[in-house]
C-alpha positions as semicolon CSV with decimal commas, in nm:
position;residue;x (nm);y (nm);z (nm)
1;X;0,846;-1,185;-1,504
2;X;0,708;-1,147;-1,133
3;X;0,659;-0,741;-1,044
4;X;0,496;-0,535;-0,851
5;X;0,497;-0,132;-0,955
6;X;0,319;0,133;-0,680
7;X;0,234;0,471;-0,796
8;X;-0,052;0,750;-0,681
9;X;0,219;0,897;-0,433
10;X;0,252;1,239;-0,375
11;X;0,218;1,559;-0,167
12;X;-0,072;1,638;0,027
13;X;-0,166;1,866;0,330
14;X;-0,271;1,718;0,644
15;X;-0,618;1,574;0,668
16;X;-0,627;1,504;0,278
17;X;-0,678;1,186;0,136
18;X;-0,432;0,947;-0,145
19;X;-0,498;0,689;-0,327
20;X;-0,216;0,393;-0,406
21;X;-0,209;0,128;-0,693
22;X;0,005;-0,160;-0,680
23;X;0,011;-0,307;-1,025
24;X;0,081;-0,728;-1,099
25;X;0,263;-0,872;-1,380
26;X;0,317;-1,237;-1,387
27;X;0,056;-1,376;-1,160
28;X;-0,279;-1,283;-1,032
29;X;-0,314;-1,059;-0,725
30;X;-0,609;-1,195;-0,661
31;X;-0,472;-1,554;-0,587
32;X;-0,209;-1,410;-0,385
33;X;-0,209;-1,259;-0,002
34;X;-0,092;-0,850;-0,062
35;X;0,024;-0,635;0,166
36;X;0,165;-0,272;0,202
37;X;0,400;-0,146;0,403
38;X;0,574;0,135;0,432
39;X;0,904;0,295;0,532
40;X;0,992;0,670;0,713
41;X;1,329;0,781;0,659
42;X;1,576;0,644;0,946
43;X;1,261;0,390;1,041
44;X;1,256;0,010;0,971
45;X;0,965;-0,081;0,745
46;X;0,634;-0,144;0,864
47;X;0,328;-0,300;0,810
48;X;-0,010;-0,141;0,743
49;X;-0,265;-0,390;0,576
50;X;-0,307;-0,705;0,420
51;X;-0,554;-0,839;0,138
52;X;-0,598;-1,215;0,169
53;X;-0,696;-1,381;-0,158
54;X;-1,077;-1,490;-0,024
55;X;-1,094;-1,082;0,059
56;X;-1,002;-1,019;0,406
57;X;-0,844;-0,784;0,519
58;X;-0,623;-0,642;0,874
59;X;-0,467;-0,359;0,955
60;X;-0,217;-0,226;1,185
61;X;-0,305;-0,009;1,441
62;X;-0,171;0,284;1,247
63;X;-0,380;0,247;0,964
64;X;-0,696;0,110;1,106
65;X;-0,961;0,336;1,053
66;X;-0,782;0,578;0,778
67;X;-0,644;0,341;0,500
68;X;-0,860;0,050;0,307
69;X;-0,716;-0,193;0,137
70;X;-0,904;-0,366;-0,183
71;X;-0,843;-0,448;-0,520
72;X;-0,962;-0,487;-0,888
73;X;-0,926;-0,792;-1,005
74;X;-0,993;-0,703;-1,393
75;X;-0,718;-0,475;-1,346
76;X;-0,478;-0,719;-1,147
77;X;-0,402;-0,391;-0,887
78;X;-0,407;-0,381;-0,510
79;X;-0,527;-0,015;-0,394
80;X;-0,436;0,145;-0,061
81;X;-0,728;0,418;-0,003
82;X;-0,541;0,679;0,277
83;X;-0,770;0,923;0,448
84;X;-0,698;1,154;0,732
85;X;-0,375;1,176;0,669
86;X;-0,139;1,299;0,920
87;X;0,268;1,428;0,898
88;X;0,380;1,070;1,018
89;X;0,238;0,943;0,754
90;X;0,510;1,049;0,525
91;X;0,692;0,762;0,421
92;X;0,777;0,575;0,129
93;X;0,462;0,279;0,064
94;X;0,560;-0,097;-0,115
95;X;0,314;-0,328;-0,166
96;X;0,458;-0,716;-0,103
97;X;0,326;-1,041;-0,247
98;X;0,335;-1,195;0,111
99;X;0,561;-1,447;0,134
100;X;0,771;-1,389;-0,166
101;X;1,038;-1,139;-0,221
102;X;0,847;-0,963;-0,467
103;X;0,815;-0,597;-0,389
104;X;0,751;-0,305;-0,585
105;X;0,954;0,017;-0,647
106;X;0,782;0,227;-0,356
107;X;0,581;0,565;-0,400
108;X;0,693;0,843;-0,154
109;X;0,381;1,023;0,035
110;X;0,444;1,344;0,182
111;X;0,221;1,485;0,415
112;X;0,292;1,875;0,541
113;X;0,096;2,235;0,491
């Protein structure tokens, strides 16, 4: 069975730093192009980063310069490394096997003092 799971959400104060996993089952992330996105409440979803399979990698504007994307191949997870984060970054975070409907659950992030 094709699935994605996140997880490494949580609560954090401004300026603080998350890391997210996106887990595989039933094919390789690394064969695949990944990407996360996430989603604010009463906001359409939107993209932050994408992995391509030879290693690339883009970002949105939003999450250029904070967030890194990689992943461990041994462990078949994509990673979203957040830094500086900010208020409106709170937001619920899917990673996507692009092109597919495959999506994970979502991990909320909540970012307030």
């Amino acid at each position: 069975q094709v699935r994605l799971e996140e997880s490494g959400g949580g609560s954090v104060q401004p300026g603080g730093s998350l890391r997210l996993s996106c887990v595989g089952s039933g094919f390789s992330v690394s064969d695949q192009i990944m990407t996360w996105h996430r989603q604010a409440q009463g906001e359409a979803r939107e993209w932050l980063a994408t992995l391509a399979s030879g290693g690339a990698t883009f970002y949105s504007d939003s999450a250029k310069g904070r967030f890194t994307v990689c992943r461990d191949d041994h462990k078949n997870t994509l990673f979203l490394q957040m830094d500086s984060l900010k208020p409106e970054d709170t937001a619920v975070y899917y990673c996507q096997n692009f092109g597919t409907t495959t999506w994970g659950q979502g991990t909320w992030v909540t970012v307030s003092s």
